[in-house]
C-alpha positions in Angstrom: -15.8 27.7 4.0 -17.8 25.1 6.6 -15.3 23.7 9.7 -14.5 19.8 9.4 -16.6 19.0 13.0 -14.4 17.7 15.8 -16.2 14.6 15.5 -15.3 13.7 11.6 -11.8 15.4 12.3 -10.4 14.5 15.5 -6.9 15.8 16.6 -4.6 15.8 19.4 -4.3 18.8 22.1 -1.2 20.4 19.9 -3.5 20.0 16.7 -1.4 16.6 16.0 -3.6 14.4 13.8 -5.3 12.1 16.1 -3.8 8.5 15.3 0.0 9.2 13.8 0.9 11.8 16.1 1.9 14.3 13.4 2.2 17.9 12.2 2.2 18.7 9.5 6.4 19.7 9.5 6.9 16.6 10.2 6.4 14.8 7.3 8.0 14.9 3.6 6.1 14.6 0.5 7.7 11.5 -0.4 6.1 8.8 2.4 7.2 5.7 2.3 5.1 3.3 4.3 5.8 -0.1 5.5 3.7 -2.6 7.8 5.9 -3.6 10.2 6.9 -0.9 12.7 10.8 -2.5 13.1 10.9 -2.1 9.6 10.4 1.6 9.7 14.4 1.7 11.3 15.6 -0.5 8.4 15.1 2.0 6.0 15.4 5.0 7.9 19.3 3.5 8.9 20.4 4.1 5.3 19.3 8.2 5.8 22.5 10.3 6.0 20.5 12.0 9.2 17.5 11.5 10.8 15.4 15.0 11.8 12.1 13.5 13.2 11.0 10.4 15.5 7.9 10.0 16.4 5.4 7.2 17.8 2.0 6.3 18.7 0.8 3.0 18.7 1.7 1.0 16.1 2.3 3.9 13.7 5.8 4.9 14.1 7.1 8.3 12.0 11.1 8.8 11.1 11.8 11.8 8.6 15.4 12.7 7.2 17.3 13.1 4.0 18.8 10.1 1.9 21.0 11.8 -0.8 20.0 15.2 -0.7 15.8 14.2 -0.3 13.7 13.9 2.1 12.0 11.3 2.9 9.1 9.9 5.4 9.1 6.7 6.4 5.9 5.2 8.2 4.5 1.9 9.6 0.5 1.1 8.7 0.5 -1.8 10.9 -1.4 -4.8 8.8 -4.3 -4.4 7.0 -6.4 -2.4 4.7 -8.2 -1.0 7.8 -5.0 0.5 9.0 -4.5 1.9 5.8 -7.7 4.0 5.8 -6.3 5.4 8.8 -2.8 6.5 7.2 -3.6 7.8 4.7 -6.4 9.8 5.3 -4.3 11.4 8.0 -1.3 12.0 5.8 -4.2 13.7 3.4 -5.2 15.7 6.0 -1.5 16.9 7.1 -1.1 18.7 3.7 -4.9 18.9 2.4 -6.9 20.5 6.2 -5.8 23.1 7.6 -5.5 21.4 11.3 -6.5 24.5 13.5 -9.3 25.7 11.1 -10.4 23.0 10.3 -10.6 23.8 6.5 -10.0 21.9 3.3 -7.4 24.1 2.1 -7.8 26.1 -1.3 -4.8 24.7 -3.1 -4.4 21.1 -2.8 -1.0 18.9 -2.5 -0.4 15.9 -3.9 1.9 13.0 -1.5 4.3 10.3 -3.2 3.4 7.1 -1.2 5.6 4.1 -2.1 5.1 0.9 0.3 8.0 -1.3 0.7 6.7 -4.8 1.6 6.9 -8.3 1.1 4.5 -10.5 0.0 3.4 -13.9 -1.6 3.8 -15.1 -5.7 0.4 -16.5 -7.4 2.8 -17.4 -10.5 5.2 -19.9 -10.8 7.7 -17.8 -12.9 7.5 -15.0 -10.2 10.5 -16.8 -7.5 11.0 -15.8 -4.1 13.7 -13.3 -3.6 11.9 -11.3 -6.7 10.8 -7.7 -6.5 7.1 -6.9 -8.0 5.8 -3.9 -8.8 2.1 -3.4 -8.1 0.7 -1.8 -11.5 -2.8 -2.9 -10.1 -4.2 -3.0 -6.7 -7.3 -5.3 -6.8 -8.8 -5.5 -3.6 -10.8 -8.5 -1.5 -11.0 -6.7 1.6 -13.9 -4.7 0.9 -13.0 -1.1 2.1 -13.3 0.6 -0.9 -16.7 -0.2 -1.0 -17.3 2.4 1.5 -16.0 5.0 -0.9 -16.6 6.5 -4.2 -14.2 5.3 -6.2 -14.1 6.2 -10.1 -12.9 3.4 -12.5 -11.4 4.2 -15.9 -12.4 2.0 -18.8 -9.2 -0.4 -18.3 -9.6 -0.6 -14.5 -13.7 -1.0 -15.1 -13.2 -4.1 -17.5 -10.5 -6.1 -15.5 -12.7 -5.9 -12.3 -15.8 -7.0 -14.0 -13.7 -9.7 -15.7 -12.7 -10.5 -12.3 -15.8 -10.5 -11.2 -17.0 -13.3 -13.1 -13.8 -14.9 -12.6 -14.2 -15.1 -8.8 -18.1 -14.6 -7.7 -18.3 -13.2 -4.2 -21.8 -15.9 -4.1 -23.2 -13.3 -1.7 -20.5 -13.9 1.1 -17.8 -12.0 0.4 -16.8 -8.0 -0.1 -17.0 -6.9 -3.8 -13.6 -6.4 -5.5 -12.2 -3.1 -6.8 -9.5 -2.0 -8.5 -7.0 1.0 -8.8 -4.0 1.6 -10.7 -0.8 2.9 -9.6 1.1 6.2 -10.5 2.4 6.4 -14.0 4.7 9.0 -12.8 6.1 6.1 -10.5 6.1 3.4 -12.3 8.5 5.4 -14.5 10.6 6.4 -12.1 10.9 2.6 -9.7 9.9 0.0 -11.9 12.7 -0.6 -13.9 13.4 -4.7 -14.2 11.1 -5.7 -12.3 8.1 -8.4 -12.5 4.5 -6.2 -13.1 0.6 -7.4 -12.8 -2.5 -7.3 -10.2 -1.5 -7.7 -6.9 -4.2 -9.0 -5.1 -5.0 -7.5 -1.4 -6.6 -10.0 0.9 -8.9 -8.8 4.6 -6.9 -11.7 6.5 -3.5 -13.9 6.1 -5.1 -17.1 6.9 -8.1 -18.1 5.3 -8.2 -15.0 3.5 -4.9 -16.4 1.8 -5.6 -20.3 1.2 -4.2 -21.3 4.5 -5.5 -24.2 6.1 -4.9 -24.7 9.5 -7.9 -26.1 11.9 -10.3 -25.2 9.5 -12.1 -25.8 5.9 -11.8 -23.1 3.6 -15.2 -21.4 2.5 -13.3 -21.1 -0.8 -10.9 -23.9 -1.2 -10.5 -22.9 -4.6 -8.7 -19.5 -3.8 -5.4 -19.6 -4.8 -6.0 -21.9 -8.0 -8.8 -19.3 -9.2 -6.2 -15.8 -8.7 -3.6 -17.8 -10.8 -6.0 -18.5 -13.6 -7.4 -15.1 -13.7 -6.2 -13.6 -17.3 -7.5 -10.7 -19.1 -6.0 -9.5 -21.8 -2.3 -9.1 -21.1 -3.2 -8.7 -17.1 -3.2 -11.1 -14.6 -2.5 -11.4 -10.6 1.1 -11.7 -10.1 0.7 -11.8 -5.7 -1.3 -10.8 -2.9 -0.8 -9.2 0.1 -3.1 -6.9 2.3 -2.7 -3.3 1.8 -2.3 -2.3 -2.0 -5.8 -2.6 -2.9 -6.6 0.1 -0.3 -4.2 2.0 -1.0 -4.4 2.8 -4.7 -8.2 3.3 -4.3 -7.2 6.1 -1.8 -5.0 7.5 -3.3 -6.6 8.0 -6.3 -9.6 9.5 -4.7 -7.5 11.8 -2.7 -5.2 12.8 -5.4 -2.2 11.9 -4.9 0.8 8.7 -6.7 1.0 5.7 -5.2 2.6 2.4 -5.5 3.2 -0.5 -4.0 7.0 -2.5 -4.5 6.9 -6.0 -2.5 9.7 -8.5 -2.1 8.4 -12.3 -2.6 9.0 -14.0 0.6 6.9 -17.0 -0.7 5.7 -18.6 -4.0 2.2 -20.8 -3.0 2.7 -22.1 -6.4 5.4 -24.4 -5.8 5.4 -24.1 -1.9 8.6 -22.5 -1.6 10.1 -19.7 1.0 12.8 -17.8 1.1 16.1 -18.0 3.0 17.3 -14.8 2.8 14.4 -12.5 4.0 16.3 -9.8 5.6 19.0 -9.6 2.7 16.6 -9.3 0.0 14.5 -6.6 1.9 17.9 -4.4 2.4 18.7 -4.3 -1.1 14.6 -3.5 -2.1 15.0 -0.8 0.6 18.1 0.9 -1.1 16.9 0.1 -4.9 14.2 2.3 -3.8 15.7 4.9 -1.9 18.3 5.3 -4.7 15.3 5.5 -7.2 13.7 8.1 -5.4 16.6 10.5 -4.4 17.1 10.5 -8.2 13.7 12.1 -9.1 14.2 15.2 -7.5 
């Protein structure tokens, strides 16, 4: 079997991958990822013990067991860019054999779960809400890099969407990706469900206007109106996209679980950010130590 070259693979002196700083022991097979770094020690505080801290750069790593699992916890930093880093790197902890530098014969397959917040595109969705991502439709454009295989559902809502929202030869192509069945069994339970939208900026990626006019002042208006069939966007953010389309080419479940923090419907924001993003981590981590 050919060697990954140093130059496509690059790792640290102790065979570490190169960005996270991790071995392959170091990590369970249930990641959960979240963008904020200081987020990554509000979830890992409910764990009854912690067995692993690690850091580099904005990527920070705690590992330990939460009711008889464990469980990774991880910060992406922002962005669909950081997520190409993450999670080809997690791939490559269980998939590459580090020191050869082989794809390994038998392959593993990672439960990724991100824990976020994010922003309603429908007025029924309030803030203080949990979605659960059962699309990832991406603006940013990184997929586009990759092959990425469409069923027949996914292929129809993106070229609906498409039409809906013409990139007029300025902007990234959309893509789509759907999450894991397995867990959307196992987390979804009562709460809201649709397209989440993932946008390359939170300004004028978003609809905000600050010192600026919008290239697209229609944004926000044209992702509410967007309907096909029973689907349409219930909120955007800026990872999800990325990361289904990943994680579907790499094999392996994903979703994506966000608390609304704001509904750009009606303009409102919540009050009680930290509160409702304690009892999304635990409604999670209970969810999870209870698939086994």
């Amino acid at each position: 079997m050919s060697k990954i070259p140093e130059s496509e693979l690059i790792l640290n002196p102790d065979f570490s991958v190169y960005h996270l700083n991790l071995l392959p022991e170091d990590i369970s097979d249930t990641v959960i990822n979240v963008g904020d770094p200081d987020r990554v020690a509000l979830v890992s505080k409910f764990f009854d013990k912690i067995e692993t801290k690690k850091q580099k750069r904005e990527f920070v790593t705690h590992t330990g067991m939460y009711k008889g699992k464990r469980i990774t916890v991880i910060s992406t930093g922002i962005g669909t860019d950081n997520i190409d880093i993450v999670y080809n790197e997690l791939d490559a902890l269980v998939n590459i054999n580090l020191r050869e530098r082989t794809i390994k014969e038998k392959l593993s397959s990672l439960n990724l779960i991100r824990i976020g917040t994010s922003g309603s595109l429908q007025e029924e969705i309030p803030v203080d809400g949990f979605v659960f991502s059962s699309f990832g439709m991406g603006l940013d454009g990184l997929l586009n890099f990759y092959k990425l295989m469409n069923d027949a559902e996914e292929q129809d809502i993106v070229v609906a969407f498409r039409k809906h929202y013409p990139n007029h030869g300025i902007l990234p192509q959309s893509y789509i990706a759907r999450c894991s069945e397995k867990l959307e069994n196992a987390l979804s339970e009562g709460m809201f469900k649709g397209i989440t939208a993932s946008c390359s900026g939170f300004y004028a990626p978003q609809g905000r206007i600050l010192r600026y006019e919008l290239a697209r002042p229609d944004f926000i208006p044209t992702l509410n109106s967007f309907k096909h069939g029973n689907h349409r966007i219930t909120n955007f953010e800026m990872e999800t996209g990325a990361m289904y389309g990943l994680a579907k080419i790499l094999g392996h479940h994903c979703c994506s679980i966000n608390a609304i923090v704001a509904n750009r419907i009606n303009n409102k924001h919540t009050h009680k950010g930290e509160e409702t993003m304690n009892n999304l981590i635990e409604t999670v981590l209970d969810r999870l130590a209870k698939m086994g």
